[in-house]
MOPAC internal coordinates of N, CA, C and O (Angstrom, degrees):
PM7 1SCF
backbone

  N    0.0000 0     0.00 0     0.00 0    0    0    0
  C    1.4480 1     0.00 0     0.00 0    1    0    0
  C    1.5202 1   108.92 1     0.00 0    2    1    0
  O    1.2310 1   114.40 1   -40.74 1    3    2    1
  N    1.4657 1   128.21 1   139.26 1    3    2    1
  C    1.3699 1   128.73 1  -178.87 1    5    3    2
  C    1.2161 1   102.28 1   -91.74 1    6    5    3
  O    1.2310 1   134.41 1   -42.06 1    7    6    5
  N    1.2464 1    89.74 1   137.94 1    7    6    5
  C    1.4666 1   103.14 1   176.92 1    9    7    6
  C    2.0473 1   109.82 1   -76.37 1   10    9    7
  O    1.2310 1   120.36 1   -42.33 1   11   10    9
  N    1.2360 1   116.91 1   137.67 1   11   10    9
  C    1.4298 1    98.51 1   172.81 1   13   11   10
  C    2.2256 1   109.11 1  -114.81 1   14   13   11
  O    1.2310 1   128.82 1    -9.54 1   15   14   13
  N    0.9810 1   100.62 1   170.46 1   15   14   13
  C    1.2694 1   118.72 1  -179.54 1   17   15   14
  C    1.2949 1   121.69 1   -98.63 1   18   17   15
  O    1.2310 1   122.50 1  -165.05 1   19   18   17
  N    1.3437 1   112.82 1    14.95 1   19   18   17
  C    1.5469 1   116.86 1  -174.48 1   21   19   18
  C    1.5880 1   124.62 1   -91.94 1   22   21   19
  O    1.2310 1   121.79 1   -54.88 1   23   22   21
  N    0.7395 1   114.17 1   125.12 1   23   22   21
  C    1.7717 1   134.97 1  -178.65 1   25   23   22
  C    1.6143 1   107.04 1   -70.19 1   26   25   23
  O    1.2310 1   107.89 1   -33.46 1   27   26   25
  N    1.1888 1   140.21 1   146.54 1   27   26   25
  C    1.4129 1   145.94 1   145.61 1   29   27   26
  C    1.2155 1    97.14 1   -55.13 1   30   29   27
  O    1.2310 1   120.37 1   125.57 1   31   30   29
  N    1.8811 1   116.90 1   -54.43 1   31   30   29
  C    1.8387 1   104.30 1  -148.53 1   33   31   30
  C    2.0604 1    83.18 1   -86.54 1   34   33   31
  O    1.2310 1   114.48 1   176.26 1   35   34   33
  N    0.6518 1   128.07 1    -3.74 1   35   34   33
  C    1.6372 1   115.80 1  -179.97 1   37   35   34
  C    1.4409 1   105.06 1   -47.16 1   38   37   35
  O    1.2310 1   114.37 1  -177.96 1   39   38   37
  N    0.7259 1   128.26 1     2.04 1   39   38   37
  C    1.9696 1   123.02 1   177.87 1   41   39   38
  C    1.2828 1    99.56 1  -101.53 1   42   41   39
  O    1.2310 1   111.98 1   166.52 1   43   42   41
  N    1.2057 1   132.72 1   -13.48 1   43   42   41
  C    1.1562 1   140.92 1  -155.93 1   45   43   42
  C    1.7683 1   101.92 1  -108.77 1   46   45   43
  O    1.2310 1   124.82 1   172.56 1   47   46   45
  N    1.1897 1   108.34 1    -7.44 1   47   46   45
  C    1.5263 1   117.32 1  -156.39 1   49   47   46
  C    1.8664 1   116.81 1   -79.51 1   50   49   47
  O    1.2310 1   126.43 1   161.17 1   51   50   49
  N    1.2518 1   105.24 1   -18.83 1   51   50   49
  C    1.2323 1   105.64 1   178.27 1   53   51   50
  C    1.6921 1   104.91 1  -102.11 1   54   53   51
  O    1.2310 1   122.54 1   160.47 1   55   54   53
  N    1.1548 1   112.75 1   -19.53 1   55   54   53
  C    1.5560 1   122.33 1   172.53 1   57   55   54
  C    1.4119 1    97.96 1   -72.41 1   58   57   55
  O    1.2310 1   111.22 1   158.85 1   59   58   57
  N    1.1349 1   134.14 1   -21.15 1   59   58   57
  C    1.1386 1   126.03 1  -166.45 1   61   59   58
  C    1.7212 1   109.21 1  -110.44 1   62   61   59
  O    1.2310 1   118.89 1   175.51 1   63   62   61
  N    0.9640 1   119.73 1    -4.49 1   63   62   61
  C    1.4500 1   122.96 1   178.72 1   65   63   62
  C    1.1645 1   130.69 1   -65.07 1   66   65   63
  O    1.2310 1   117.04 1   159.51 1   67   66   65
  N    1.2689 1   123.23 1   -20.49 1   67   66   65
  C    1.6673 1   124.66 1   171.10 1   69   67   66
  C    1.8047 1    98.41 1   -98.46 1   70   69   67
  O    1.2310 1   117.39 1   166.24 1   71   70   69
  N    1.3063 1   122.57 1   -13.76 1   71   70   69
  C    1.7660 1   101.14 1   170.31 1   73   71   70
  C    1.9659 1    87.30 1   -82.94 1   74   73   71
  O    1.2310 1   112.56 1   147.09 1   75   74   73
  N    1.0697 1   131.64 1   -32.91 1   75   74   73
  C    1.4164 1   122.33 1  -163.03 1   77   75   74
  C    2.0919 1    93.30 1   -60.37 1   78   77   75
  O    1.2310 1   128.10 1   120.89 1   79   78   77
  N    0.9582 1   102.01 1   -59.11 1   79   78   77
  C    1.6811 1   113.66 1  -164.66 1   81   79   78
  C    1.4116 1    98.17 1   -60.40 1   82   81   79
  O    1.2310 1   109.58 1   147.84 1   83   82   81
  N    1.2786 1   137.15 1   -32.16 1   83   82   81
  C    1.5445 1   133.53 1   147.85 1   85   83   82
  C    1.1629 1   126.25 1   -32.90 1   86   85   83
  O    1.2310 1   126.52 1   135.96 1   87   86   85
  N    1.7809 1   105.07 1   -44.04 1   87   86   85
  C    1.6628 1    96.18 1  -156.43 1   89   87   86
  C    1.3690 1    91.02 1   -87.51 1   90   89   87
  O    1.2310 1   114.35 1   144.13 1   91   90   89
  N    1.7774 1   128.31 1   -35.87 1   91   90   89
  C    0.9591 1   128.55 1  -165.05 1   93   91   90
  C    1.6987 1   112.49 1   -45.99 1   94   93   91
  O    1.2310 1   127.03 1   132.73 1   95   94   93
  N    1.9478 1   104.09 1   -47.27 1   95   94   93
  C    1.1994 1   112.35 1  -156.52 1   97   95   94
  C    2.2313 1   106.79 1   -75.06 1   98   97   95
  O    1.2310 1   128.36 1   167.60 1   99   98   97
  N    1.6399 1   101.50 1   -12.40 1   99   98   97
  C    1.0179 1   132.22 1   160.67 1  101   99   98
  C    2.0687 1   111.47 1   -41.00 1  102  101   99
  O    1.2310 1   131.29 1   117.90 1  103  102  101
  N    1.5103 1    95.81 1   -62.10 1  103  102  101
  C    1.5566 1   102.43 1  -171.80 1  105  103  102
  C    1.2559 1    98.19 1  -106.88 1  106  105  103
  O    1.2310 1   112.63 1  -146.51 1  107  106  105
  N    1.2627 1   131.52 1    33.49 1  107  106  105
  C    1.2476 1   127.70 1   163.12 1  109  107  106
  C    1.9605 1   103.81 1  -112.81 1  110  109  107
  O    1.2310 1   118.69 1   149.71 1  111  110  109
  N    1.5849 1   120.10 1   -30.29 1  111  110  109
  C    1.1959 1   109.67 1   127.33 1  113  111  110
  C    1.2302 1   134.04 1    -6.20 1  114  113  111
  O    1.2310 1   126.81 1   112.31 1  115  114  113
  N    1.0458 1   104.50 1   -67.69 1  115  114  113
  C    1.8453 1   110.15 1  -153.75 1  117  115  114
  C    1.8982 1    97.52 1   -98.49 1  118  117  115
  O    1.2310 1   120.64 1   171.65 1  119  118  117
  N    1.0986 1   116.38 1    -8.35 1  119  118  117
  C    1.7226 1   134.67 1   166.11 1  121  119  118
  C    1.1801 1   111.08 1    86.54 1  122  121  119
  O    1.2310 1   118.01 1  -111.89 1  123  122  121
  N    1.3193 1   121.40 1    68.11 1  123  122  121
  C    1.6399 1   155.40 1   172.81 1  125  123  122
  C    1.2210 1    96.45 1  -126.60 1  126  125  123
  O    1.2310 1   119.70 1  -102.36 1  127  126  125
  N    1.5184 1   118.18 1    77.64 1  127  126  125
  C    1.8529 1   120.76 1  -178.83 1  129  127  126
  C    1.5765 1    92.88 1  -113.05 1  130  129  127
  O    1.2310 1   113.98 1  -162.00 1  131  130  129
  N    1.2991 1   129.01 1    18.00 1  131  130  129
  C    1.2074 1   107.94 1   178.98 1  133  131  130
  C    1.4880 1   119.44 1  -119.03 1  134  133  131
  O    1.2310 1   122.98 1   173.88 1  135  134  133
  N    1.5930 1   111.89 1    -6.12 1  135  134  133
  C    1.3401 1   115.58 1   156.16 1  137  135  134
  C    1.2579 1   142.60 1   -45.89 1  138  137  135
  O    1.2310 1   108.02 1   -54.43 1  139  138  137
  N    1.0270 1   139.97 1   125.57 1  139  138  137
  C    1.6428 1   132.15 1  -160.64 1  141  139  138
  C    1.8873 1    86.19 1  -103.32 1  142  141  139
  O    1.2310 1   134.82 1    -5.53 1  143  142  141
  N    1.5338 1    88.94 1   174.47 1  143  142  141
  C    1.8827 1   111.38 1   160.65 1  145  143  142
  C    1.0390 1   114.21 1   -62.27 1  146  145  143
  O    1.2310 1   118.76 1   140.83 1  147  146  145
  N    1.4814 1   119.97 1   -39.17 1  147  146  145
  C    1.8611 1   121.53 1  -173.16 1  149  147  146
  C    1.2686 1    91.96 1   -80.18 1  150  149  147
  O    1.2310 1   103.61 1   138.15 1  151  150  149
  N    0.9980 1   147.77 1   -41.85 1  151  150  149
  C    1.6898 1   141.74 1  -147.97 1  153  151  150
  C    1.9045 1    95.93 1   -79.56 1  154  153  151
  O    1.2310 1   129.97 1   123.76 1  155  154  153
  N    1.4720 1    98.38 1   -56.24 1  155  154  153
  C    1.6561 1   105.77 1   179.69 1  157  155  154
  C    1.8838 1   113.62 1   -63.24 1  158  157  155
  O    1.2310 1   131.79 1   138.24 1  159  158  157
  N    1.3591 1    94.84 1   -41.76 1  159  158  157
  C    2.0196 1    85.76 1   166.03 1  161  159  158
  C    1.4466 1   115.97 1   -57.95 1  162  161  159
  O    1.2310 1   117.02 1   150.02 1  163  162  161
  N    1.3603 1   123.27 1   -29.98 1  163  162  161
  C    1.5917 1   111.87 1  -143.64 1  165  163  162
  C    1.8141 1    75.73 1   -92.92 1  166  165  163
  O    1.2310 1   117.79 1   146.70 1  167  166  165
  N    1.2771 1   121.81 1   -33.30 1  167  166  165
  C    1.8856 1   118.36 1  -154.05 1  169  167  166
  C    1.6976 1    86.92 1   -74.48 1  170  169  167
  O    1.2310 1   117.70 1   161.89 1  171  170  169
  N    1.4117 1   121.98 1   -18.11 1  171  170  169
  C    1.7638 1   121.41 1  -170.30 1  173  171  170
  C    1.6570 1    90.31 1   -77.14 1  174  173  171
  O    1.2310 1   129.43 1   105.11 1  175  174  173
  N    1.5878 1    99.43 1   -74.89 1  175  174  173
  C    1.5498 1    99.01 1  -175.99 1  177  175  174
  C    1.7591 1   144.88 1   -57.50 1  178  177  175
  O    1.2310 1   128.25 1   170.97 1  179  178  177
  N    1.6159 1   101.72 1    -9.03 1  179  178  177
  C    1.0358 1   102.31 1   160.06 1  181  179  178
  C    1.7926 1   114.39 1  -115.49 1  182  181  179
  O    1.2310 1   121.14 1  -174.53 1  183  182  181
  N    1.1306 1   115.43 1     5.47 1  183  182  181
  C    1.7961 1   112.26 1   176.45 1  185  183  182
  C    1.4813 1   104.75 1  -109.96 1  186  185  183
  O    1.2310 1   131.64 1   127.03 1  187  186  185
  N    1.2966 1    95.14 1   -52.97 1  187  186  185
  C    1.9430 1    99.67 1  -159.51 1  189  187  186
  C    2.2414 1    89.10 1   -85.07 1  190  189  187
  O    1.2310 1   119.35 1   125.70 1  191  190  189
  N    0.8537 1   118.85 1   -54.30 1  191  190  189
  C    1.3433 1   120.65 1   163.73 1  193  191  190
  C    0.9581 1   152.65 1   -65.56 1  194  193  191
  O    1.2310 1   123.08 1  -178.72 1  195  194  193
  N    1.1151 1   111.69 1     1.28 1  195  194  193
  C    1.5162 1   139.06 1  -139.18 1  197  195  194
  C    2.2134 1    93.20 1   -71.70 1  198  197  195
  O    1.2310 1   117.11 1   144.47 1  199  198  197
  N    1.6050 1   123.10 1   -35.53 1  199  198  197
  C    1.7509 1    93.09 1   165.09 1  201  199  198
  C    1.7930 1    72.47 1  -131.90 1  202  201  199
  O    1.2310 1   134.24 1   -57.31 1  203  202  201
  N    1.8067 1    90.08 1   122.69 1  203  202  201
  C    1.5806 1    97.26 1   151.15 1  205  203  202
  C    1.3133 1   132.06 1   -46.44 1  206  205  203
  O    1.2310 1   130.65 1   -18.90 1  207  206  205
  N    1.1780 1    97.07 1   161.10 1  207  206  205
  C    1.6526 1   113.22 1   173.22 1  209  207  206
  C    1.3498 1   114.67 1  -141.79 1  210  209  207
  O    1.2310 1   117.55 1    -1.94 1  211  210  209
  N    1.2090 1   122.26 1   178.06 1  211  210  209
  C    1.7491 1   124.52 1   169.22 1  213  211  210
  C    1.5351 1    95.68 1   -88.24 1  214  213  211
  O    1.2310 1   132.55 1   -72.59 1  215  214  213
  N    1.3658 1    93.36 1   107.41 1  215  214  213
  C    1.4985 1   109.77 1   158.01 1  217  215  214
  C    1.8056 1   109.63 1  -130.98 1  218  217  215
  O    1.2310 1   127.18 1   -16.08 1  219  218  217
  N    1.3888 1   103.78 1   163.92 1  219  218  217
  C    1.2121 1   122.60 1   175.95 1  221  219  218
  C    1.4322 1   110.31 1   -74.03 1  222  221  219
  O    1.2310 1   130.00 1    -5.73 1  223  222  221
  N    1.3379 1    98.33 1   174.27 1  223  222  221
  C    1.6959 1   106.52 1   169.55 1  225  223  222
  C    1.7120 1   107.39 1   -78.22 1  226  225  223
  O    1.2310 1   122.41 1   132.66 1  227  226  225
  N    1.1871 1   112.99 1   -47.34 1  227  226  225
  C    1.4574 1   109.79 1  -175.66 1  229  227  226
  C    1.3932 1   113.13 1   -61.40 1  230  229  227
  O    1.2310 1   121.40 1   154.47 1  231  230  229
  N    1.4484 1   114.93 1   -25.53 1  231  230  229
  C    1.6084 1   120.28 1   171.66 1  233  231  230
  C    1.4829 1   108.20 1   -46.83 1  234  233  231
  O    1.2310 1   117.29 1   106.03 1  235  234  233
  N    1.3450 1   122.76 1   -73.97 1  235  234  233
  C    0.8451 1   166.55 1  -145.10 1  237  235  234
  C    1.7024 1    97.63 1   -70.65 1  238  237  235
  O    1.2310 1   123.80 1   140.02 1  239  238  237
  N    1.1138 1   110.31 1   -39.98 1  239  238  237
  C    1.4995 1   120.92 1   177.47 1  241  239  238
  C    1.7184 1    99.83 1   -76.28 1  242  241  239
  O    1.2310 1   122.93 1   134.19 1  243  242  241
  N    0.9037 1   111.98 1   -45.81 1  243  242  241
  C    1.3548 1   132.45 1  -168.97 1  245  243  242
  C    1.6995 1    99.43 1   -64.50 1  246  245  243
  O    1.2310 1   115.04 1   124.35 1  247  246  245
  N    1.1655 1   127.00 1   -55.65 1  247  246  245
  C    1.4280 1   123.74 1   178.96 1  249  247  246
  C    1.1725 1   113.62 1   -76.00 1  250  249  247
  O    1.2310 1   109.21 1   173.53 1  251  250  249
  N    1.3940 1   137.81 1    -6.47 1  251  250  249
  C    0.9949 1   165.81 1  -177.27 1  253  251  250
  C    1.9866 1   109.35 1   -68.12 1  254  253  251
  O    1.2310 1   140.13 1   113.62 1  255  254  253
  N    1.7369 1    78.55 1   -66.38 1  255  254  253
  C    1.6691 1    98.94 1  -175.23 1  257  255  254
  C    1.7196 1    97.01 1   -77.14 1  258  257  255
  O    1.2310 1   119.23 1   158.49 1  259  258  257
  N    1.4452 1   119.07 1   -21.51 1  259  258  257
  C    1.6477 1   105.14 1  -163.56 1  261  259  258
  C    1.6803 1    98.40 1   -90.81 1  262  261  259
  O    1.2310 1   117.31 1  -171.56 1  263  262  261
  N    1.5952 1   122.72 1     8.44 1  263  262  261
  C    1.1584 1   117.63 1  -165.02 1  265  263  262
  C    1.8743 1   106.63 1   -71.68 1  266  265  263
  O    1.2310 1   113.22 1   -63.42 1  267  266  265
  N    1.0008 1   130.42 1   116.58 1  267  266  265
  C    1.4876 1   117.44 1   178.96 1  269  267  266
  C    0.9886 1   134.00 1  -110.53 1  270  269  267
  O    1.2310 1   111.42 1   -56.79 1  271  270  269
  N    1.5245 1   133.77 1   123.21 1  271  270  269
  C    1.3699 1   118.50 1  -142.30 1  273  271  270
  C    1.6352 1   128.09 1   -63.33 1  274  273  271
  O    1.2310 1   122.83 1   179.73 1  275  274  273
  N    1.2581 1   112.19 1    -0.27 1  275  274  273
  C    1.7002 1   120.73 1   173.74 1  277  275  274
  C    1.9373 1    95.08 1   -80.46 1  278  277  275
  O    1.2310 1   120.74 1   170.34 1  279  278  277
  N    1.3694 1   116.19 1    -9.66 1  279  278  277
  C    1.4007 1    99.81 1   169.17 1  281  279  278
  C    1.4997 1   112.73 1  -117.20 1  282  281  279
  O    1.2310 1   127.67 1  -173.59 1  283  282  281
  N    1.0922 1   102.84 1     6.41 1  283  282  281
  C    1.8024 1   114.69 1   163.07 1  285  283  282
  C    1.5935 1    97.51 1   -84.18 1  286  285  283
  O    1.2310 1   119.22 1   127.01 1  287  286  285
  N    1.4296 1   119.10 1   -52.99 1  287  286  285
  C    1.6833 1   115.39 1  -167.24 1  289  287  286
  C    1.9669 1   109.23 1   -57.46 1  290  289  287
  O    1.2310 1   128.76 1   123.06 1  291  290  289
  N    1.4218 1   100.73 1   -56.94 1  291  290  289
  C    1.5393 1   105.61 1   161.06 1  293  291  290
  C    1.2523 1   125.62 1    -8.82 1  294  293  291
  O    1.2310 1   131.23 1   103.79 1  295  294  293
  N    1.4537 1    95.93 1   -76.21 1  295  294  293
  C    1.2397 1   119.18 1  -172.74 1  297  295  294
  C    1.4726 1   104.15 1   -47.45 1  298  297  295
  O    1.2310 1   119.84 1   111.32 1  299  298  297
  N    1.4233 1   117.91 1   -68.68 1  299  298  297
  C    1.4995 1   109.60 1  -147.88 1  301  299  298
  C    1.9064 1    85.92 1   -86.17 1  302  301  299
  O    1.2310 1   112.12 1  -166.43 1  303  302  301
  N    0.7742 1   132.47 1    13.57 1  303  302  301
  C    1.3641 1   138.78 1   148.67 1  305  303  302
  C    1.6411 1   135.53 1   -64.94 1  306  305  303
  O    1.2310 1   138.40 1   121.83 1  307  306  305
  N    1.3867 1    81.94 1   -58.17 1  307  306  305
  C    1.9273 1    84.82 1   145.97 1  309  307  306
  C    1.7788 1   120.28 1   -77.46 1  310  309  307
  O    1.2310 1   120.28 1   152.05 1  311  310  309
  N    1.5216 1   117.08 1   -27.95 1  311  310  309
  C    1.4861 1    93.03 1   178.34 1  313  311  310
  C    1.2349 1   120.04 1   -78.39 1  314  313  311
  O    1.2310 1   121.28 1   175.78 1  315  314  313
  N    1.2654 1   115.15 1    -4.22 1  315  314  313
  C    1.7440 1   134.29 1  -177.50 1  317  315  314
  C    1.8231 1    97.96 1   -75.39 1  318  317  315
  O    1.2310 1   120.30 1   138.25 1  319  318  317
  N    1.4258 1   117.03 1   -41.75 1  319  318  317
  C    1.4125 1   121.34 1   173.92 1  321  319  318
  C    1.3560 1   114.08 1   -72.63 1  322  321  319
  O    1.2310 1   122.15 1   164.54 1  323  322  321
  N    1.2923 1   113.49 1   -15.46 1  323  322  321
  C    1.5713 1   119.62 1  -173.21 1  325  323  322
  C    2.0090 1   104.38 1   -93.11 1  326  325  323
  O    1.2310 1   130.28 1   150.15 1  327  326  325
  N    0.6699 1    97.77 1   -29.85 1  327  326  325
  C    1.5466 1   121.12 1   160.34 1  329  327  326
  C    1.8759 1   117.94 1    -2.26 1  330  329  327
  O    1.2310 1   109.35 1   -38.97 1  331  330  329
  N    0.9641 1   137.57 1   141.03 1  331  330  329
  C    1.1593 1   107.30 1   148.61 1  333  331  330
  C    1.3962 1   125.13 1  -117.68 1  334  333  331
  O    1.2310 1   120.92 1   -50.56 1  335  334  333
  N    1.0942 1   115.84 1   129.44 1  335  334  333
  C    2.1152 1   127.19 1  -155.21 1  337  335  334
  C    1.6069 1   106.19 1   -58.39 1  338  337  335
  O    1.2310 1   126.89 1   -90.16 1  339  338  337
  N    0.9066 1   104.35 1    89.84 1  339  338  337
  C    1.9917 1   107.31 1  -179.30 1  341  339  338
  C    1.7365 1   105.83 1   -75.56 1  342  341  339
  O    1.2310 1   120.31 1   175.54 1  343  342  341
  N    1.3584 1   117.01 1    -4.46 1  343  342  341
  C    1.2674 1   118.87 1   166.29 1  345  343  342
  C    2.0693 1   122.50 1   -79.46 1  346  345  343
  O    1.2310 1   128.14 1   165.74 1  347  346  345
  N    1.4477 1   101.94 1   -14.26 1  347  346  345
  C    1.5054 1   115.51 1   157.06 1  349  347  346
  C    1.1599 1   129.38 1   -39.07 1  350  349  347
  O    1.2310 1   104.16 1   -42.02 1  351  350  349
  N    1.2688 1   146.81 1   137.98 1  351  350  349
  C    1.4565 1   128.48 1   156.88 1  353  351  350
  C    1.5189 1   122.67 1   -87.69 1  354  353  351
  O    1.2310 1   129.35 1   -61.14 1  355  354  353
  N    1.2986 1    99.59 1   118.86 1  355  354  353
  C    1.4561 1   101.76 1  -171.59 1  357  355  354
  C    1.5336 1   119.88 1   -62.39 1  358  357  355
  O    1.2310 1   123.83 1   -27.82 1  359  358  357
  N    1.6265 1   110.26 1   152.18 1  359  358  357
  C    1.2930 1   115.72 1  -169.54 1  361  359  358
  C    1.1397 1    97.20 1  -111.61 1  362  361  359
  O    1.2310 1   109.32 1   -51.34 1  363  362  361
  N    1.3101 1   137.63 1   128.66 1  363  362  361
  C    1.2554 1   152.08 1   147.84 1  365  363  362
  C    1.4031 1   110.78 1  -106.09 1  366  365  363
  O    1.2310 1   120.10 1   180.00 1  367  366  365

């Protein structure tokens, strides 16, 4: 079975692009200049989103703006643990 990459809020994604480029320019403040838009959607849709619901657009803006970067760092902190260690020696 393929796995797909699709979001519920992904319809929502171009409506949502100037609060995204906010928050970015937000933690680029604080000197987190190396985050992209894709990096900050995927940490929304799989942490803060992780099983949709019916939410609004203003919701959505709203979790958006409450995202804070100690739960952006987390995040890619656990996907860094989720990882797989290419420093191992492989067993064949």
């Amino acid at each position: 079975m393929k796995e797909t990459n699709y979001h519920a809020y992904d319809l929502f994604r171009s409506d949502l692009t100037p609060v995204l480029q906010s928050k970015l320019e937000e933690f680029q403040l604080f000197g987190y200049d190396t985050i992209s838009e894709n990096e900050l959607w995927e940490c929304l849709t799989k942490k803060m989103w992780k099983r949709p619901e019916s939410k609004m657009l203003h919701q959505l803006v709203n979790d958006v703006y409450s995202l804070a970067i100690t739960d952006y760092m987390s995040y890619i902190t656990i996907e860094a643990y989720k990882a797989p260690n290419y420093f191992l020696e492989r067993k064949d």
